[in-house]
C-alpha positions in Angstrom: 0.0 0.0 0.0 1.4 3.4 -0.7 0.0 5.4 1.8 1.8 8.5 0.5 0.1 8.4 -2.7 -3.6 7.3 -1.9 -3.5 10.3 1.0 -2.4 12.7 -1.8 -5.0 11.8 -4.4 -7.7 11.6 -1.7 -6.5 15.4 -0.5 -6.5 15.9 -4.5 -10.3 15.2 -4.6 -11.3 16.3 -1.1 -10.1 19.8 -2.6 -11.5 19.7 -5.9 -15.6 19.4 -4.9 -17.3 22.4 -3.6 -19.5 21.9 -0.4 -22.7 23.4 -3.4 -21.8 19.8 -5.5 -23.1 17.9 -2.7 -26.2 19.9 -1.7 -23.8 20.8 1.9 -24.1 24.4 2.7 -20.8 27.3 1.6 -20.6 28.3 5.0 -19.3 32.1 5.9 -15.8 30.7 6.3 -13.6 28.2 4.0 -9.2 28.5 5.2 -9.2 25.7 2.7 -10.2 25.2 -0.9 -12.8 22.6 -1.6 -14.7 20.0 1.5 -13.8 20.2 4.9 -12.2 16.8 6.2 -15.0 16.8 8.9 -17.6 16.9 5.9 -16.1 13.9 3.5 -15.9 12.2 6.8 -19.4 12.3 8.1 -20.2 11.7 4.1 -18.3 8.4 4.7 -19.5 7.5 8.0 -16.2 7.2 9.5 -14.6 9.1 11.9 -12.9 12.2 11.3 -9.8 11.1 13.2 -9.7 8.3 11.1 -10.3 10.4 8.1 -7.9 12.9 8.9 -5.1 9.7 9.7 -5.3 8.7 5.9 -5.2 11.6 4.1 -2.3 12.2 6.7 -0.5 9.0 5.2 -0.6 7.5 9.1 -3.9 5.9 8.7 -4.1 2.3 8.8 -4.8 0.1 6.0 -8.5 1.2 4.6 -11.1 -1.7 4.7 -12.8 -2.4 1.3 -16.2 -1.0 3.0 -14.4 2.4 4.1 -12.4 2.8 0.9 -15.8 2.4 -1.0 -17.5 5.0 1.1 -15.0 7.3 1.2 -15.2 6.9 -2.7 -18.8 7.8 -2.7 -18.7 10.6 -0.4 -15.9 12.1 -3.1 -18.2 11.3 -5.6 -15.0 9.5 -8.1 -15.9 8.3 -10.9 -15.6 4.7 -11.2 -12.1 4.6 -12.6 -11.0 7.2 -9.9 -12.4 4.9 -7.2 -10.4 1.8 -9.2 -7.5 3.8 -8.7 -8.2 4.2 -4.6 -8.5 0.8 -4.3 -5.2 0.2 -6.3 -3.8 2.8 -4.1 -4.9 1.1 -0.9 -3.9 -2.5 -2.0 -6.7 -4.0 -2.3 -9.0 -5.4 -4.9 -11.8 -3.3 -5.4 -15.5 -4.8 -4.8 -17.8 -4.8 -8.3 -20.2 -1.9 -7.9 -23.2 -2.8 -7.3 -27.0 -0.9 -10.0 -26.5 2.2 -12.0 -24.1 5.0 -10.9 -26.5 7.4 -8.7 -24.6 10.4 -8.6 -24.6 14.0 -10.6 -21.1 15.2 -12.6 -20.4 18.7 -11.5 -20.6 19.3 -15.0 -24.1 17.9 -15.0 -25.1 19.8 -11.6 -23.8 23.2 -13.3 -26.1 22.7 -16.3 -28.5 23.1 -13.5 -27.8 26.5 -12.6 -26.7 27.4 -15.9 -29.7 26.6 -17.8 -32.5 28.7 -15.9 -34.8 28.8 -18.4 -35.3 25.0 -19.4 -36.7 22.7 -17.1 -34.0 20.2 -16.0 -33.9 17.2 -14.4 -31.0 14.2 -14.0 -32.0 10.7 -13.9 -30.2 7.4 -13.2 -30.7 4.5 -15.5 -34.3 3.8 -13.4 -35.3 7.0 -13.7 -34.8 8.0 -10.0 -34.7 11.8 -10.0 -30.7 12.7 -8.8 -31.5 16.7 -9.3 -33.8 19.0 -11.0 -33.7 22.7 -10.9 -36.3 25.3 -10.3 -38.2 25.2 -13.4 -38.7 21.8 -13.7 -40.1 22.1 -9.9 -42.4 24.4 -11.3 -43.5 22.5 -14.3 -43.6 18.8 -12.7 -44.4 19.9 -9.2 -43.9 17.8 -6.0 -42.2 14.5 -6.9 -42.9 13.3 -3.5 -40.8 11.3 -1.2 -39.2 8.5 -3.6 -38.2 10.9 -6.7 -39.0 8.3 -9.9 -40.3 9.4 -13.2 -41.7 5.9 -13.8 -43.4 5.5 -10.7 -45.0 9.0 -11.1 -45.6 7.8 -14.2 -47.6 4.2 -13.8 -48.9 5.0 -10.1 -49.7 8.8 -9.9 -50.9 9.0 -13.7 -49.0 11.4 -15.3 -49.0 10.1 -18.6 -47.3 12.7 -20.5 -46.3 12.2 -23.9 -42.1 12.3 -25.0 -41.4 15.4 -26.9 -40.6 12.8 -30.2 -44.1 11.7 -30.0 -44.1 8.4 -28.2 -45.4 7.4 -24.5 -42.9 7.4 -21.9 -44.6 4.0 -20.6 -43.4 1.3 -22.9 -39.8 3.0 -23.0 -39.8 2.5 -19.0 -41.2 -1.1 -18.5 -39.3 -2.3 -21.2 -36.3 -3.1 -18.9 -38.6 -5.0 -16.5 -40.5 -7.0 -18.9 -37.3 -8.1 -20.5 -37.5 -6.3 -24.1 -34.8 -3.5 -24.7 -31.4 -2.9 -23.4 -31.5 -4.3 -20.0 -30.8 -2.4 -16.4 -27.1 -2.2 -15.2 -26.7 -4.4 -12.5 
């Protein structure tokens, strides 16, 4: 395990996500760029201590469980949390359903496109993020966020804007025709 090397990348990334990527709050105060250590560690439910001891290179060797938290609450993309888990020594675990996080990138178009109605779905069309205007236009999604679900139980049977129901494109997957779910 090099220790030296998986602290640095993990201060790397720690540095490079804004508190606003996560939906966590600016704050009045930042001394440092990017999350707090006390933030990615509650994130990761670990300790901060423990936290603070690998990105300090004095940590000791990660678990696959922490390793794939702490991955998570960085938000890596999946060859970034590879590389963690080369890093650490140890073989990563497969990941497990469709990714269920939002890019940066993708969260800016968010803020950026204020007059289009935007909203970021997973591969089972579980709402990740929306921004105001789609709010507006789709109103309350409830608590369990899912365009197919609103779509089959609350009857909201909006049409696709190429002409063709949204219903047949979402049960596809579960009654077996069309490109399957990632497991």
């Amino acid at each position: 395990m090099s220790r030296q090397e998986l602290a640095r990348f993990l201060r790397d990334r720690r540095e490079k996500l804004r508190p606003a990527d996560l939906g966590l709050p600016e704050g009045t105060r930042r001394r440092t760029p990017g999350l707090r250590r006390e933030e990615v560690a509650g994130l990761a439910a670990v300790s901060v201590d423990y936290y603070v001891r690998l990105e300090q290179a004095r940590g000791p060797h990660p678990s696959a469980r922490v390793l794939d938290a702490v991955a998570g609450a960085l938000r890596l993309s999946p060859a970034e949390r590879a590389h963690v888990f080369r890093l650490a020594g140890t073989d990563p675990a497969p990941l497990i359903g469709p990714v269920r996080t939002v890019r940066p990138h993708v969260a800016g178009l968010l803020t950026r496109l204020p007059e289009t109605g935007v909203v970021v779905t997973d591969a089972t069309y579980t709402v990740l993020a929306r921004n105001p205007l789609a709010d507006a236009l789709l109103g309350d999604f409830g608590p369990r966020p899912n365009l197919a679900r609103r779509y089959f139980l609350q009857g909201q049977r909006a049409e696709r804007p190429e002409g063709g129901p949204f219903g047949p494109i979402a049960a596809a997957p579960a009654a077996g025709r069309g490109r399957p779910l990632p497991a």
